[in-house]
BAZATOR-729443 format. One record per residue (C-alpha): x, y negated, z negated; residue number from 1; residue in one letter. Coordinates in steps of 0.25 Angstrom, whole numbers. Last residue first. Layout:
# BAZATOR-729443
<x = X&y = Y&z = Z&pos = NUM&code = a>
...
//
This chain:
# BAZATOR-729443
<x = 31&y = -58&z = 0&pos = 300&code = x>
<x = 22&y = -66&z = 10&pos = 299&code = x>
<x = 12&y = -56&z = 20&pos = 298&code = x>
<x = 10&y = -60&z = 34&pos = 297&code = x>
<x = -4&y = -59&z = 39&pos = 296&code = x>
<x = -9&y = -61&z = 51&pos = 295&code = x>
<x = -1&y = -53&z = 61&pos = 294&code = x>
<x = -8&y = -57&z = 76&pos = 293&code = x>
<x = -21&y = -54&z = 80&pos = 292&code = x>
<x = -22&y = -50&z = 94&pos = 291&code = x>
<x = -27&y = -54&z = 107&pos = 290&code = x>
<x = -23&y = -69&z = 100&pos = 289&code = x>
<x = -28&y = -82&z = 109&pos = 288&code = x>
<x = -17&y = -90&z = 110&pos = 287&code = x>
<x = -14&y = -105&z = 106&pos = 286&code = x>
<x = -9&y = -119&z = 112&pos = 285&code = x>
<x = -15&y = -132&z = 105&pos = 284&code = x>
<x = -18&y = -143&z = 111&pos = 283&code = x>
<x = -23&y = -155&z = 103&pos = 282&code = x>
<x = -34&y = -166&z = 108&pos = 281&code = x>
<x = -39&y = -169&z = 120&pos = 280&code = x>
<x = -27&y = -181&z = 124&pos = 279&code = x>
<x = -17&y = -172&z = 119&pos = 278&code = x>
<x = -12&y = -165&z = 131&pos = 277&code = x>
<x = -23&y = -158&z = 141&pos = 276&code = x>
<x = -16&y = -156&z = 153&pos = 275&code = x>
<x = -3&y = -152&z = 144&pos = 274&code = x>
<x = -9&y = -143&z = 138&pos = 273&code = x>
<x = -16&y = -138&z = 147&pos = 272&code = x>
<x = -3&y = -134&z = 155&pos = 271&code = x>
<x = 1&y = -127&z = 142&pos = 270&code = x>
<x = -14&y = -117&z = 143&pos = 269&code = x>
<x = -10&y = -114&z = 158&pos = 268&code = x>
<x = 5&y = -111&z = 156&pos = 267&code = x>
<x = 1&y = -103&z = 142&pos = 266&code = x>
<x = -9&y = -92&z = 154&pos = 265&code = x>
<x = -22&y = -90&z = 155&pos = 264&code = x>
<x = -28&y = -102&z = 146&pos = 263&code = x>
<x = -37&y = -101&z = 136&pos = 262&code = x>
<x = -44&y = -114&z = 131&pos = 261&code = x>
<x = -46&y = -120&z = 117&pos = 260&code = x>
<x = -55&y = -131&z = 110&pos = 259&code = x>
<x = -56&y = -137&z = 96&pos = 258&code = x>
<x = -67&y = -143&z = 90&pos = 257&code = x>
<x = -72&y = -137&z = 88&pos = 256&code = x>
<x = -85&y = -126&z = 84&pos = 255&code = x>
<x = -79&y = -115&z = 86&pos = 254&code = x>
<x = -68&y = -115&z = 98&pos = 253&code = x>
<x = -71&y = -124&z = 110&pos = 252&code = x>
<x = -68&y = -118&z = 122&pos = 251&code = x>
<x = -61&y = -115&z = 135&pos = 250&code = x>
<x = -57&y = -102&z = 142&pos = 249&code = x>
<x = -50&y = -98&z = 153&pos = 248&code = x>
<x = -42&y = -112&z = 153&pos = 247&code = x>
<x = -42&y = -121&z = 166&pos = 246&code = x>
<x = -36&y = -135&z = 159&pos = 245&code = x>
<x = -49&y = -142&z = 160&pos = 244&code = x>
<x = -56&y = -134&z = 150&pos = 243&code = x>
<x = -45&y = -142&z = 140&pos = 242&code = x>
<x = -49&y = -155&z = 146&pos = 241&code = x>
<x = -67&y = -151&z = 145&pos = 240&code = x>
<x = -64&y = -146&z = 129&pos = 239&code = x>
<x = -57&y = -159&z = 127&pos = 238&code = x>
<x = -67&y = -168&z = 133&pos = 237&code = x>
<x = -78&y = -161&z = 124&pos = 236&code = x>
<x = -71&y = -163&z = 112&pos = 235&code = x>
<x = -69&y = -178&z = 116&pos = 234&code = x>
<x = -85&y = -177&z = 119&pos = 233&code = x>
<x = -86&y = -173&z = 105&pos = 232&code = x>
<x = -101&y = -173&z = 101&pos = 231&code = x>
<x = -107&y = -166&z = 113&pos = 230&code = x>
<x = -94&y = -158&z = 114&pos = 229&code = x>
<x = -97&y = -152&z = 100&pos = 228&code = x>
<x = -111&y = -150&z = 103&pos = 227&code = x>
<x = -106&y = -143&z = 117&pos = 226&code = x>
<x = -94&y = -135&z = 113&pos = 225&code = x>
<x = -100&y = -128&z = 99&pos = 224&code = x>
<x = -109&y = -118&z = 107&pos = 223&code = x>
<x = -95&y = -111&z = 114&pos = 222&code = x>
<x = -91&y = -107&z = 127&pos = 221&code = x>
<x = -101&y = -95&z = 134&pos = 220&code = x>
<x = -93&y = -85&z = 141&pos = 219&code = x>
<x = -83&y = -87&z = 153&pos = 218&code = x>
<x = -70&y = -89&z = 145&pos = 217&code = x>
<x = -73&y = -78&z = 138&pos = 216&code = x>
<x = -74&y = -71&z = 153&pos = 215&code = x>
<x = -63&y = -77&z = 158&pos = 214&code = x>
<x = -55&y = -75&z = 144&pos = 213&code = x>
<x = -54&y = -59&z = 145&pos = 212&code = x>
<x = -64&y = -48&z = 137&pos = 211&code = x>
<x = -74&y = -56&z = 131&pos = 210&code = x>
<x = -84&y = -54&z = 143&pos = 209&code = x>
<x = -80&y = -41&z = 145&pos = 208&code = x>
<x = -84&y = -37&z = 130&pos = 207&code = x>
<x = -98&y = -40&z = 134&pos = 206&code = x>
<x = -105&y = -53&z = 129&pos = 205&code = x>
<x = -121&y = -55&z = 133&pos = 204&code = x>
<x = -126&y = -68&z = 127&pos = 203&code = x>
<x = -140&y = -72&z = 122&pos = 202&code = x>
<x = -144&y = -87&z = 119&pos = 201&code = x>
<x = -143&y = -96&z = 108&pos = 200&code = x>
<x = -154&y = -97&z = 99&pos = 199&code = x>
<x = -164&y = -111&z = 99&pos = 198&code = x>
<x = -171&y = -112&z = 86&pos = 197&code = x>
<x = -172&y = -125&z = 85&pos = 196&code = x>
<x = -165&y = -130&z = 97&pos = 195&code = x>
<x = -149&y = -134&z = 98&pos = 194&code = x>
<x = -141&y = -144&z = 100&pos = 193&code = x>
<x = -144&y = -148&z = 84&pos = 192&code = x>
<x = -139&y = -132&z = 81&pos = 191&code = x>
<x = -126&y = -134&z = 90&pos = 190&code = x>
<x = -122&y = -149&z = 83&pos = 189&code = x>
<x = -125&y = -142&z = 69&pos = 188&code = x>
<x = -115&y = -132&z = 72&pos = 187&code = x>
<x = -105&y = -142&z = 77&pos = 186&code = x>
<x = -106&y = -150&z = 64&pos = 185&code = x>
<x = -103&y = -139&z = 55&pos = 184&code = x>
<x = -91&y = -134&z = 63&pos = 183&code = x>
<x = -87&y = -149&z = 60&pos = 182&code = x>
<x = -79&y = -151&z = 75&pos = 181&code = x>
<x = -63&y = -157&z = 75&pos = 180&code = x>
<x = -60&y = -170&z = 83&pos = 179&code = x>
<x = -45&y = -170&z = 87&pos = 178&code = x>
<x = -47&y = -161&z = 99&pos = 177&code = x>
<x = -39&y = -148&z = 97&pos = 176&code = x>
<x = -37&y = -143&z = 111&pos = 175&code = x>
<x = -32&y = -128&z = 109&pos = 174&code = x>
<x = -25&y = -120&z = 120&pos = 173&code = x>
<x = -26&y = -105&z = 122&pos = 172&code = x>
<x = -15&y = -96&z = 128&pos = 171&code = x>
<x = -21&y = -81&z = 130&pos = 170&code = x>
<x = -22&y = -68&z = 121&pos = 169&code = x>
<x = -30&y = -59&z = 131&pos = 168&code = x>
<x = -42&y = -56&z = 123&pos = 167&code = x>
<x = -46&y = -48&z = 112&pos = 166&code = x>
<x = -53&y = -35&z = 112&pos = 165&code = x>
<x = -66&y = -39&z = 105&pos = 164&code = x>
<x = -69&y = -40&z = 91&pos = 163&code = x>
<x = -85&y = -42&z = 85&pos = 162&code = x>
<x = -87&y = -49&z = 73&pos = 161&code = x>
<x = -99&y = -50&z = 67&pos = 160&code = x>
<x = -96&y = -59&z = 56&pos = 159&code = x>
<x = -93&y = -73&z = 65&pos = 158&code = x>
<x = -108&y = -79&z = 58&pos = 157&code = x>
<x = -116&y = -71&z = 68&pos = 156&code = x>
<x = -107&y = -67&z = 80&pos = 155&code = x>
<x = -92&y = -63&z = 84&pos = 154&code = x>
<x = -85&y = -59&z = 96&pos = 153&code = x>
<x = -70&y = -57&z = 92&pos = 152&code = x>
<x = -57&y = -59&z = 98&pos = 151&code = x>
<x = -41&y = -58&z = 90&pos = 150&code = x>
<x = -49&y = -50&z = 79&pos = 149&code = x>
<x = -43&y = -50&z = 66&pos = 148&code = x>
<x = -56&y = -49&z = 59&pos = 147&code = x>
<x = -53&y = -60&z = 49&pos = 146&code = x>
<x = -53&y = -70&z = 58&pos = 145&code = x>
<x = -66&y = -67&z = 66&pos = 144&code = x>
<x = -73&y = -65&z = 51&pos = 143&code = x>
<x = -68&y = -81&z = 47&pos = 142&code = x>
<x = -75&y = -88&z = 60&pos = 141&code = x>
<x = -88&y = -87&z = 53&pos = 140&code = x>
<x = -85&y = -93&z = 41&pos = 139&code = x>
<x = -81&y = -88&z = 25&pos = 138&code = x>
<x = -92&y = -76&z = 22&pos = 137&code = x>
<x = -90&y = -70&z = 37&pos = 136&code = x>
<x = -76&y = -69&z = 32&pos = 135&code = x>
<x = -79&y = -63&z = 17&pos = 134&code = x>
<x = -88&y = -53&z = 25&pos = 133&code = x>
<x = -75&y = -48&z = 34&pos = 132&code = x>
<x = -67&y = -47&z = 22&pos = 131&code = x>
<x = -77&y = -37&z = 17&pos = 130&code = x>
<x = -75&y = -28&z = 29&pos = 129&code = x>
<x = -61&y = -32&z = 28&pos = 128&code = x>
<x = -61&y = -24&z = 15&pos = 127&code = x>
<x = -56&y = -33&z = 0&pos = 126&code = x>
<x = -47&y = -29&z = -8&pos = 125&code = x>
<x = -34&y = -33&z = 2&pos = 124&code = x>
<x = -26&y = -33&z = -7&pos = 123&code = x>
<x = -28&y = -45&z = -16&pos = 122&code = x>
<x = -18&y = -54&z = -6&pos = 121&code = x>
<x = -24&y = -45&z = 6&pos = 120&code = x>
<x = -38&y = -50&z = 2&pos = 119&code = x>
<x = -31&y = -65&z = 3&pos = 118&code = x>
<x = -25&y = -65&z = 15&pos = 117&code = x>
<x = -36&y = -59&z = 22&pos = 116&code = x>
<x = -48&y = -68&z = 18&pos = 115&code = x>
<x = -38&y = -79&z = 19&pos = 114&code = x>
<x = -35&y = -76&z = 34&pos = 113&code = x>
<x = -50&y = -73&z = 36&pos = 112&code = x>
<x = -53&y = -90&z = 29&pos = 111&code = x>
<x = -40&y = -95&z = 37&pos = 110&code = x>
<x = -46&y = -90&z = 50&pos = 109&code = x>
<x = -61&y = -97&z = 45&pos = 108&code = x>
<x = -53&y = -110&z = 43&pos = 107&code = x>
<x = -46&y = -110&z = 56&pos = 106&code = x>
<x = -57&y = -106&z = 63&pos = 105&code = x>
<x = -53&y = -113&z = 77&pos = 104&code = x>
<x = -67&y = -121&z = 79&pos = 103&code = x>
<x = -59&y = -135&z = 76&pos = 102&code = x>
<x = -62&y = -140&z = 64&pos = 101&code = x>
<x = -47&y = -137&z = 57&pos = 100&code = x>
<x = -36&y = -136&z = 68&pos = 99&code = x>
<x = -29&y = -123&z = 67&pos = 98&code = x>
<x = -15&y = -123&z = 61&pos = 97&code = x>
<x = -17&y = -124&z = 46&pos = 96&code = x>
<x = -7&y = -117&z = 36&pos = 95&code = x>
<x = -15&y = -111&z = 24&pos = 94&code = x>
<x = -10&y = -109&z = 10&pos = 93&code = x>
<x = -18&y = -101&z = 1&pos = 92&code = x>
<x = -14&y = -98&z = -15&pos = 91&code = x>
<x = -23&y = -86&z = -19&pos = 90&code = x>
<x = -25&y = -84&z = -33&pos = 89&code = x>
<x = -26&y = -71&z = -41&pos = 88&code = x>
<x = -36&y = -62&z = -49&pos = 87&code = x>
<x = -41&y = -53&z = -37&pos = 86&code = x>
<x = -58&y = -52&z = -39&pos = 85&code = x>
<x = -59&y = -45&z = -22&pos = 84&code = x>
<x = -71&y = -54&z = -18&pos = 83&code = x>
<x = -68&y = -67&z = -27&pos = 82&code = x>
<x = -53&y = -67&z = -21&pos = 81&code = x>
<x = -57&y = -64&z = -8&pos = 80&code = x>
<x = -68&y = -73&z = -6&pos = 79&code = x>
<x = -58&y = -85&z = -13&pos = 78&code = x>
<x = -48&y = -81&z = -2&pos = 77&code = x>
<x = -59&y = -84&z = 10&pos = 76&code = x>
<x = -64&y = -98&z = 2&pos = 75&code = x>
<x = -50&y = -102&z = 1&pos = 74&code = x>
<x = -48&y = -98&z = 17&pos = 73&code = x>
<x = -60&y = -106&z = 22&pos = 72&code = x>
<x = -57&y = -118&z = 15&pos = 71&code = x>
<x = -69&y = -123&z = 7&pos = 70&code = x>
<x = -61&y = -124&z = -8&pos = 69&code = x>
<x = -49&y = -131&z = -2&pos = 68&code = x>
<x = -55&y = -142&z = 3&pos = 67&code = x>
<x = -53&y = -146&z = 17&pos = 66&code = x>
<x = -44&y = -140&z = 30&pos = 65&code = x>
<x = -35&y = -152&z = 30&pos = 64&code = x>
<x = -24&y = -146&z = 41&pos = 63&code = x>
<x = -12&y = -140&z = 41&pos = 62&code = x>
<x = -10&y = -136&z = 28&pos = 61&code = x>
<x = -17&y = -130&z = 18&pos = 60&code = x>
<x = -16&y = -127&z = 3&pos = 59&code = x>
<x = -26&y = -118&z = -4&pos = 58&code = x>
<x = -29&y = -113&z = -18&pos = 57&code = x>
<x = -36&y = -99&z = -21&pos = 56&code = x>
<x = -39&y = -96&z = -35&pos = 55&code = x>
<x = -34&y = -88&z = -46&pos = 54&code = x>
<x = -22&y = -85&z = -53&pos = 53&code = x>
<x = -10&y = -80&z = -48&pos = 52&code = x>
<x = -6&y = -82&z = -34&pos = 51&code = x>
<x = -9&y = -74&z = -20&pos = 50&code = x>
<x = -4&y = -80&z = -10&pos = 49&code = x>
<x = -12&y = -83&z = 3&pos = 48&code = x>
<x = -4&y = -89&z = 17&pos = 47&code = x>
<x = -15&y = -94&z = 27&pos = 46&code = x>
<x = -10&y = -98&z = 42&pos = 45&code = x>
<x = -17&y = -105&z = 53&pos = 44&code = x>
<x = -16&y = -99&z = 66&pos = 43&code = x>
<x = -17&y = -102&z = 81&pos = 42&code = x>
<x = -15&y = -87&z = 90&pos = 41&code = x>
<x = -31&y = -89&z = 93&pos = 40&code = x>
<x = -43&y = -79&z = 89&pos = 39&code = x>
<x = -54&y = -77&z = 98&pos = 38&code = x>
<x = -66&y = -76&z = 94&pos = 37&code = x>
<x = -80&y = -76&z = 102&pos = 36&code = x>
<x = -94&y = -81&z = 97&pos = 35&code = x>
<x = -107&y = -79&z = 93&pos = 34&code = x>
<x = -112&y = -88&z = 81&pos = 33&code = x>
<x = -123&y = -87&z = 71&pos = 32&code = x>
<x = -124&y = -100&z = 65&pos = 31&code = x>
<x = -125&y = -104&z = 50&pos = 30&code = x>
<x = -137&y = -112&z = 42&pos = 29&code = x>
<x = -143&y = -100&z = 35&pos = 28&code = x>
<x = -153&y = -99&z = 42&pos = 27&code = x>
<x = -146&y = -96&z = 54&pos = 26&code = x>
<x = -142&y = -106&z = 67&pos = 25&code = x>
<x = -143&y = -98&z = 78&pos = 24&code = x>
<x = -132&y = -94&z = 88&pos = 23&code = x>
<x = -119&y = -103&z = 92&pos = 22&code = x>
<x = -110&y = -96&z = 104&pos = 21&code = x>
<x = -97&y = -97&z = 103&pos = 20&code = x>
<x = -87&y = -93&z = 113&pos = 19&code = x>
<x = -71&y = -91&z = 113&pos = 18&code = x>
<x = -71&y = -95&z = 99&pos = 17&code = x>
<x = -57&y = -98&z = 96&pos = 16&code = x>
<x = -49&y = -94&z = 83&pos = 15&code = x>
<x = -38&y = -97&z = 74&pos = 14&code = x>
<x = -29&y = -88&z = 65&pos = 13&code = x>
<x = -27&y = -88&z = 51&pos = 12&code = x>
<x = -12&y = -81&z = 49&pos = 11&code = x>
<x = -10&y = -75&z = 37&pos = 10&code = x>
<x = 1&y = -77&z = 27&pos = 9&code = x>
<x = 1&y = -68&z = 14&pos = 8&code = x>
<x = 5&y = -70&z = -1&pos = 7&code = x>
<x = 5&y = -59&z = -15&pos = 6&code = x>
<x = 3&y = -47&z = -4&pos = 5&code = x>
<x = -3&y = -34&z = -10&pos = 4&code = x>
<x = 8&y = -26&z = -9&pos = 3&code = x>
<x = 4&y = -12&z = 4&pos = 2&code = x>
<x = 0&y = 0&z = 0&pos = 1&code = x>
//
């Protein structure tokens, strides 16, 4: 049996949703969603330690991600620490790389990476089964994450999770417009668009159709794009100048406010680049993972 590690880092990677389709709003206020993962090679990175005492305490840095006590990956340890009764503290430091309030996940990956990091530090008492439920609990980003699925098809509030063979790993480009989107907000934008009781269509999807970027690129885009460019035409002009650069695939990821493309080749993505420069915000060159690289790496 293997020691129970005192510290470990893990890597919190981001996301892109390759569509996303907004269902009905429930009674209990949230949406069901439908939607295609795809996680990216760009990562934050969460190191846990156990310590004596109690309590989990937090340092960031990177970016201003709010009060402690309502940070995805506090709130994840704290579910792990109550679920399993282990009489210690969990010191949390977390290295920000992905753009807060920009449909990339960073929180929700940070929460699953603190899910793991802290059931190993007890052990690992607690079944992935269970893990799982803890995930659905935090977000609906935070399951994908967790599963360790490169590409995933996932419905309701993210729990049913369905993984796909992944695709081709690919160069990606980030435009990271300097206005960011209240996920809040954006939802309340597609329920006032939207008639009482209206329901979204049907949709056929076969493994075909999620098999190569064409004929991802093909599918329907996603149901945030069009409220959020009604009310941010800079948002909107960056999305149609990064479209403009001949991608296989072009999107907004969540609900924004960032956007990404997929290129067929690193020559094409760096000639966007260039085309695009800094006038439509940041560009930030990524890969889309077939795989899912070694997460965690155990301190001594």
């Amino acid at each position: 049996m293997s020691p129970v590690p005192v510290s470990l880092r893990i890597s919190a990677h981001a996301k892109v949703n390759l569509f996303l389709r907004v269902l009905a709003r429930e009674d209990d206020g949230f949406h069901s969603l439908e939607t295609l993962f795809c996680l990216l090679s760009l990562a934050d990175e969460l190191e846990a330690e156990r310590m004596e005492g109690a309590g989990v305490t937090l340092e960031v840095s990177g970016a201003e991600t709010g009060p402690a006590q309502d940070n995805l990956a506090v709130r994840a340890a704290n579910m792990v620490l109550d679920g399993t009764g282990h009489p210690f503290g969990v010191r949390l430091k977390l290295t920000k790389r992905i753009p807060v309030r920009s449909g990339l996940g960073g929180g929700s990956s940070d929460g699953a990476a603190a899910l793991l990091a802290v059931n190993a530090l007890a052990g690992n008492p607690v079944p992935r089964h269970e893990l799982l439920q803890f995930a659905a609990r935090l977000g609906s980003d935070v399951p994908f994450f967790l599963s360790g699925a490169p590409l995933a098809l996932a419905w309701g509030h993210g729990e049913r999770l369905l993984r796909l063979p992944p695709l081709p790993a690919a160069p990606g480009l980030l435009l990271l417009p300097v206005r960011g989107v209240s996920t809040a907000e954006a939802y309340r934008w597609v329920d006032e668009g939207r008639r009482a009781g209206e329901r979204r269509g049907a949709v056929a999807l076969d493994l075909d159709a999620l098999s190569g970027w064409g004929s991802v690129g093909r599918l329907a885009g996603n149901d945030f794009e069009s409220v959020v460019f009604g009310r941010h035409p800079e948002i909107k002009e960056s999305f149609e100048q990064l479209a403009a650069t001949r991608p296989l695939l072009c999107r907004m990821s969540g609900s924004g406010s960032a956007l990404f493309a997929v290129y067929r080749s690193e020559r094409d993505r760096e000639e966007a680049r260039q085309q695009l420069g800094r006038k439509y915000g940041e560009t930030v060159p990524v890969q889309t993972l077939a795989s899912v690289p070694e997460q965690v790496r155990v301190g001594t």
